[in-house]
C-alpha positions as semicolon CSV with decimal commas, in nm:
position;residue;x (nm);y (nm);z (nm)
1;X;12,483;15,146;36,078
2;X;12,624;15,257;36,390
3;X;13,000;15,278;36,235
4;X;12,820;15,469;35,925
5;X;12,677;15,731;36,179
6;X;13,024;15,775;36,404
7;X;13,192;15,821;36,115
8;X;12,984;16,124;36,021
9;X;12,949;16,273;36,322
10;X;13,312;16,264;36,336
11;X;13,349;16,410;35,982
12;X;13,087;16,687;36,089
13;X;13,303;16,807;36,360
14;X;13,643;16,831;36,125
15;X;13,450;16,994;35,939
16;X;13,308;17,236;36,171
17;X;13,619;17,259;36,363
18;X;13,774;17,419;36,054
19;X;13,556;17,740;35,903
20;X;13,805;17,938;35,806
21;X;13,951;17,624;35,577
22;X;13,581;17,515;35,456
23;X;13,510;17,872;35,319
24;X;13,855;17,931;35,162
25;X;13,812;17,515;34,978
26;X;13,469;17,621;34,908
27;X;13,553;17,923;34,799
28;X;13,895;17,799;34,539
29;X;13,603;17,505;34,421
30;X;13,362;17,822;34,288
31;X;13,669;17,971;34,106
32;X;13,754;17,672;33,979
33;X;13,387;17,612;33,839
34;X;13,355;17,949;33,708
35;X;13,689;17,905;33,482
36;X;13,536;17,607;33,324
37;X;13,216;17,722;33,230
38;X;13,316;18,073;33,170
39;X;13,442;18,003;32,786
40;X;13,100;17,976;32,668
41;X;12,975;18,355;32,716
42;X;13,249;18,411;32,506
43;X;13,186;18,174;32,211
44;X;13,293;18,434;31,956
45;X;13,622;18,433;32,141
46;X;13,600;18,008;32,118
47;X;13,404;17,889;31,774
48;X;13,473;18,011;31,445
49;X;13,111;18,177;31,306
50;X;12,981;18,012;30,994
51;X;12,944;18,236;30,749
52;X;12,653;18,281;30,633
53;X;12,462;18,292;30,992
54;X;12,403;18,684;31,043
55;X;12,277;18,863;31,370
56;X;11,868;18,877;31,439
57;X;11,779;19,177;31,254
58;X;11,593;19,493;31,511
59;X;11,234;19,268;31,426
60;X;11,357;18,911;31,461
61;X;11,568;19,015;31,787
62;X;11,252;19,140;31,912
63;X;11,075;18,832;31,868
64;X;11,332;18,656;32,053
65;X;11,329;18,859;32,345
66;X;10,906;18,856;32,296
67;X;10,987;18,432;32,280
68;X;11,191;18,491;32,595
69;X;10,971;18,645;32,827
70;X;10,685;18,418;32,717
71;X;10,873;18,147;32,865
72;X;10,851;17,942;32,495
73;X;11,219;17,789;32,581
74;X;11,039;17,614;32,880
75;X;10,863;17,368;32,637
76;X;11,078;17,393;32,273
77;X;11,421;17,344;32,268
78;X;11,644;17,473;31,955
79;X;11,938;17,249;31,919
80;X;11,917;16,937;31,669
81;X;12,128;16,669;31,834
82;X;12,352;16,402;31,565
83;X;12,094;16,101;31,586
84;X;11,963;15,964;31,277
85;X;11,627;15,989;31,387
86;X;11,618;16,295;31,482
87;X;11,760;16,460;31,203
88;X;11,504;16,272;30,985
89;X;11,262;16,451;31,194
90;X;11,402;16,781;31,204
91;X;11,508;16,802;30,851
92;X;11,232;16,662;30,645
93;X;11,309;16,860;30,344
94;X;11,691;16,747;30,364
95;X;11,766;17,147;30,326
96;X;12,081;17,162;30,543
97;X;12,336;16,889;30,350
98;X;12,480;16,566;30,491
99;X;12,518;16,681;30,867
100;X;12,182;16,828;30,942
101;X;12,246;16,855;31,284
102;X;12,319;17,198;31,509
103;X;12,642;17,386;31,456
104;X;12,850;17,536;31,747
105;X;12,905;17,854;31,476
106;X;12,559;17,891;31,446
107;X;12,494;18,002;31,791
108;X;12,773;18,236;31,834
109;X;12,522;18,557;31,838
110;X;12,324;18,404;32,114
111;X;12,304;18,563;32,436
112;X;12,143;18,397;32,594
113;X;12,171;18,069;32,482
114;X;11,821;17,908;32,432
115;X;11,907;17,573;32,397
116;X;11,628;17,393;32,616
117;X;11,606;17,047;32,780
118;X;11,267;16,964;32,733
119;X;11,025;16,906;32,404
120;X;10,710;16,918;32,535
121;X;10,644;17,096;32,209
122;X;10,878;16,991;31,887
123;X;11,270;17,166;31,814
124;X;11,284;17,488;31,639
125;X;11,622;17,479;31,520
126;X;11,484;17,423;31,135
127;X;11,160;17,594;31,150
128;X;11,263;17,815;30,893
129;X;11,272;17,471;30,696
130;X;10,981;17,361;30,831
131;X;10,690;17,596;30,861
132;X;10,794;17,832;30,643
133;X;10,488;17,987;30,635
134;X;10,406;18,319;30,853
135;X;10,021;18,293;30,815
136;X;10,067;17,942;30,944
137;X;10,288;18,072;31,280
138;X;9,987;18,363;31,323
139;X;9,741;18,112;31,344
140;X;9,900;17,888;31,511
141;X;9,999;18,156;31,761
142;X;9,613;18,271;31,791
143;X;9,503;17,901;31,844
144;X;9,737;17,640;31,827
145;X;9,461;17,386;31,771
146;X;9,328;17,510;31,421
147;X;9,652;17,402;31,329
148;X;9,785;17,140;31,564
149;X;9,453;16,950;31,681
150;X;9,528;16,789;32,054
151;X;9,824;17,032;32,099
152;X;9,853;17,118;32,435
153;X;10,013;17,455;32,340
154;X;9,846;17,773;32,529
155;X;9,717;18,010;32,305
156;X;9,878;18,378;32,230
157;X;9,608;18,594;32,124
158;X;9,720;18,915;32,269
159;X;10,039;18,936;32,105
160;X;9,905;19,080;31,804
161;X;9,748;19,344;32,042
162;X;10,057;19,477;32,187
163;X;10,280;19,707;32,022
164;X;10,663;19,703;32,046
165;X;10,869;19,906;32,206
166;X;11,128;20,013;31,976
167;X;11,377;20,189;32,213
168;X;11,349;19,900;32,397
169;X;11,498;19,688;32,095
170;X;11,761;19,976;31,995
171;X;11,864;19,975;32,371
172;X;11,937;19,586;32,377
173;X;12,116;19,595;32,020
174;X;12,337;19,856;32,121
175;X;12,376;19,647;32,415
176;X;12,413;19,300;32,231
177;X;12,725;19,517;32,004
178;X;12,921;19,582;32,329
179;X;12,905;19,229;32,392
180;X;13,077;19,131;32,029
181;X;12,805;19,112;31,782
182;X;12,852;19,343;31,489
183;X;12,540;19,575;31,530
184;X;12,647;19,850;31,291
185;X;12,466;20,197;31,336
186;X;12,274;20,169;31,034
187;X;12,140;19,815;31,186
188;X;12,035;20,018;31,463
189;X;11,900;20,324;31,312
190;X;11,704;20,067;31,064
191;X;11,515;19,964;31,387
192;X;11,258;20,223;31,361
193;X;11,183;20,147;30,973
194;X;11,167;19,775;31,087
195;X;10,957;19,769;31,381
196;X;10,695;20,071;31,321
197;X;10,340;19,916;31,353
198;X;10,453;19,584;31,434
199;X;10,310;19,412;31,702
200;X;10,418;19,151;31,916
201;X;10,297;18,858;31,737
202;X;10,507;18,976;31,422
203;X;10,839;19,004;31,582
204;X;10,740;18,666;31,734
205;X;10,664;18,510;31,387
206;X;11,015;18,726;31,219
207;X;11,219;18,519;31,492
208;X;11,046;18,204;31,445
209;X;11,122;18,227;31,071
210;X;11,485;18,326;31,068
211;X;11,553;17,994;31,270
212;X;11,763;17,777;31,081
213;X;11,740;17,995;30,774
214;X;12,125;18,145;30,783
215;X;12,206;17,715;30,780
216;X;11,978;17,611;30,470
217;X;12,258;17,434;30,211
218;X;11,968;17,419;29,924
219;X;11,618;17,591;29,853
220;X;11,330;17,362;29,903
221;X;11,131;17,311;29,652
């Protein structure tokens, strides 16, 4: 024990002893990190798009930034991992073909990423699979236990009492386009068409419903 603490008391003062050195190491081991992890933000750059997926349209990417600053990504996650089981789970209907699982491509208009770590509440990756149903999500959204009894889900009645703010949404799409994804100006201009009268709540329920939609290899029945 005594060895143990010498021997770090010892490092301490190298380390001490050299500031300028410490910084610089630290500083070269930040770079260093910031190369590696840097690829992602550019995933268009990295992961060829699928196809089909298309950008959020001005309603659905209002949703998600609605879904955002609710904090929703805190207890639902939206990536189906390659496990048997949980593909069974996540693709009931088996809608999206032998490899139901998440996609790099289908992420590539992300930003930011909303992954998630934690399912205190079930993935959303397939919902559009799933609950396909928007008077379901309203509800649900109003009271999660008329549909869900025991869920533990808070309830959301005030979205469907606040209005959005549509300049808002044409701001962040313009925004969104200088960072690679192909907002054209009609897809901007259409904003005001798309989000006139439309609360909260809808553009919650739009972005809820396009998830995992773009993916779908066969209609349900």
């Amino acid at each position: 024990m005594e060895n143990q603490k010498n021997f770090y008391e010892k490092l301490n003062e190298k380390v001490e002893s050299k500031g300028f050195a410490f910084t610089v190491l630290v500083t070269v081991a930040i770079l260093i990190g910031t190369l590696v992890e840097l690829p992602p933000f550019f995933l268009t750059k990295q992961v060829e798009p699928i196809e089909s997926v298309k950008p959020y349209n001005a309603l659905e990417l209002a949703g998600r930034d609605v879904y955002q600053k609710e904090g929703c990504f805190n207890c639902h996650t939206q990536m189906i991992r390659p496990f048997k089981w949980e593909t069974d789970r996540f693709d009931p209907n088996k809608a999206y073909g032998p490899d139901p699982y998440s996609k790099a491509g289908e992420y590539v208009y992300d930003h930011p990423f909303l992954w998630g770590s934690k399912r205190t509440g079930p993935d959303l990756a397939h919902e559009a699979s799933i609950r396909p149903s928007a008077a379901w999500h309203k509800k649900h959204l109003i009271n999660p236990r008329e549909t869900s009894p025991g869920s533990i889900m808070p309830a959301y009645p005030w979205l469907f009492e606040n209005e959005l703010d549509i300049e808002q949404t044409k701001a962040n799409m313009r925004a969104l386009r200088a960072l690679g994804v192909p907002y054209t100006d009609e897809d901007i201009a259409a904003a005001d068409k798309l989000l006139k009268g439309k609360t909260e709540g809808d553009a919650v329920i739009a972005y809820l419903l396009k998830l995992g939609r773009d993916t779908m290899v066969q209609e349900e029945e």
